[in-house]
Structure formats: structure tokens, C-alpha cells
N, C-alpha and C positions, 0 to 999 in steps of 0.2 A: 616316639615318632608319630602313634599313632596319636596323640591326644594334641598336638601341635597343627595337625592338619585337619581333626574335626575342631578346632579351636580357631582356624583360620575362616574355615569353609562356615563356622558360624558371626564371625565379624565380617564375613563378605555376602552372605546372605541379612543381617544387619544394614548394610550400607544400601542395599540395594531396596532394603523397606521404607528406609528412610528417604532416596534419592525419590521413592515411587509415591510418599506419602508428602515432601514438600511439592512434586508436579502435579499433585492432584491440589493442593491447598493455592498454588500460583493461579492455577483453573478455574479452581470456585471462586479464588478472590476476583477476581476478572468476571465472571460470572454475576457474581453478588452485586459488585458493585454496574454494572451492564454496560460493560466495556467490549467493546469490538476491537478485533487485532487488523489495523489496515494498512496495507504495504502495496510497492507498485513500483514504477518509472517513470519516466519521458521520453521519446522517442521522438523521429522524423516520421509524419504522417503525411507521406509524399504520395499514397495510394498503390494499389497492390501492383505485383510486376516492375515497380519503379527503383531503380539504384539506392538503395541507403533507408530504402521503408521499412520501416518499425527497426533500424538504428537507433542504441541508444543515445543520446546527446543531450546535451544542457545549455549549448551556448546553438543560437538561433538569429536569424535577422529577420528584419521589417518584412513581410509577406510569407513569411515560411510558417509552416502547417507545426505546432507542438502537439503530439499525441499522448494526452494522458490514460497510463493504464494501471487499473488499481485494482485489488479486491480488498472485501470485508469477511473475517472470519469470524464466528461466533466461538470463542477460545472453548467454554463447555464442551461444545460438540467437536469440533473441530472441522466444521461444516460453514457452507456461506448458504445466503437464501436471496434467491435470485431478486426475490420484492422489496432489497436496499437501497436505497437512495442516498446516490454518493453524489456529492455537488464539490466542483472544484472551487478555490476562492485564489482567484489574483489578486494579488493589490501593488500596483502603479501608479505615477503622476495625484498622487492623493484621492487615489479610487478603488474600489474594489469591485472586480467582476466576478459575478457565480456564474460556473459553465457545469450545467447540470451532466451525467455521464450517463451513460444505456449499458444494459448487460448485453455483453457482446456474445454470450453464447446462444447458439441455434441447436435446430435438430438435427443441420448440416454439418457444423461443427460445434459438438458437445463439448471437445477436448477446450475449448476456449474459456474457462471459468473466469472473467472477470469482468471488470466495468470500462468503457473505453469513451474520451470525451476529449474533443478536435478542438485547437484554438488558432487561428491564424495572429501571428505577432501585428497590430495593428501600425499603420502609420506613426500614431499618437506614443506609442510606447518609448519609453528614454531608455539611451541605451545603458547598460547596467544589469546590474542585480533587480528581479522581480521574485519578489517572494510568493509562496504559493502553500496552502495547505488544502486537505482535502479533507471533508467530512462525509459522514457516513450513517444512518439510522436506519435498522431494518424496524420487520409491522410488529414486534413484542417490544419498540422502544428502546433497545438498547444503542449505543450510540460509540462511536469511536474519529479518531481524527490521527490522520498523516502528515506530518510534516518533515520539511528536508532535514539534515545535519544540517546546524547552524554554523557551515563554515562557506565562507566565501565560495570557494569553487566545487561547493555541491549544491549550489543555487542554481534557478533557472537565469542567466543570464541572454542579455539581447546585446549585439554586437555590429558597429558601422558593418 
């Protein structure tokens, strides 16, 4: 009985060098290669105090505020550095707009770690599917990019 249970307790301590030694190799490779992990939402940027602000949402009409909020990790550290520059990219009507974003956190509110960047849905926007990705480069050059599921209804769509 006894030889069964330090026989276990050594394939479970096994498993857990290995699970510890492929999240470290995931890390560096991420690393190595200077890849940024960047994720985020969209939201109603309808301003503070206001019904349905920072709601998330994907479908939008002609004059309504889209509030994109993102960050960028540095996978190694598992840290962001507030000096990234995240720029949104729409592309509609056979155009593409950069909507540069700002680190939204303060000394007022630290708890805020990300990047936040307001788009009002223009007149000119057709209504549909707008595709959107978001790129990312902090000051040591590494670089990463956000983009939706490529399924229909987790696009940013604009709606009569």
C-alpha cells in the first residue's frame, strides 16, 4: 500500500513539473518572439452616471458613443506598462480609421489598468458588420494585436 501511494505522489508531482515547465516555455515563447497578450471589449460610452455606461454591447447606431477598452500584457512578466500605445483600427465604407486610445488609469483611480478610446458611429457608417482590430507596441518594441472572433455576431455591428 505503501509503495502505491509514494508511486502516485511521484507521478503527481511529475505532472505538475511538467504542467510548470510547458507555462514557463508558452511565456518565453511569447516573450522571445515580443508578443504582447491584448484583450478588452466594447461598450456604450454614454458618460459617467448615465443608464447603460460602460454596458457591454456590439450592435450600435448612427450617433452612439462605441467605448473601446483594452489592455496590453507583457506575457514574461505578467505586467502592462502604462508607456503602450494601443491604436484602434476600423475599417468601413473602404476605409480605415486609427483611433489612438489613452491609459485610463489615474492616481484617483489606480484600480483602472487599461487603455480606453471613444468612437461616435459616424453618419457615413453602412449599416452592418465593421471590423475592428486593435494593435498594441510598448518602449522595448514588443508588439501584439486584438482582434474579434471571426463570427458574425461577435463583430462590432451598426444597426438602422
Amino acid at each position: 500500500m505503501k509503495t502505491s501511494t509514494k508511486y502516485l505522489a511521484l507521478v503527481g508531482l511529475l505532472a505538475v513539473m511538467v504542467i510548470a515547465s510547458v507555462s514557463s516555455l508558452a511565456a518565453q515563447s511569447d516573450s522571445a518572439n515580443n508578443k504582447l497578450s491584448v484583450y478588452g471589449d466594447i461598450v456604450y460610452f454614454l458618460g459617467n452616471g448615465k443608464p447603460m455606461n460602460c454596458t457591454e454591447n456590439n450592435t450600435f447606431k448612427k450617433g452612439e458613443p462605441v467605448g473601446f477598452r483594452m489592455t496590453a500584457i507583457n506575457p514574461a512578466t505578467g505586467m502592462r506598462d502604462r508607456e503602450t500605445k494601443l491604436v484602434v483600427h476600423l475599417t468601413y465604407g473602404g476605409k480605415t480609421v486609427d483611433v489612438p486610445m489613452r491609459d485610463r488609469q489615474t492616481d484617483k483611480q489606480p484600480e483602472r489598468t487599461f487603455w480606453v478610446a471613444k468612437w461616435i458611429v459616424p453618419d457615413d457608417a453602412p449599416t452592418g458588420i465593421i471590423r475592428y482590430t486593435v494593435t498594441a507596441k510598448d518602449p522595448q518594441g514588443r508588439t501584439g494585436e486584438f482582434k474579434p472572433f471571426d463570427v458574425d455576431s461577435s463583430q462590432l455591428t451598426i444597426v438602422q
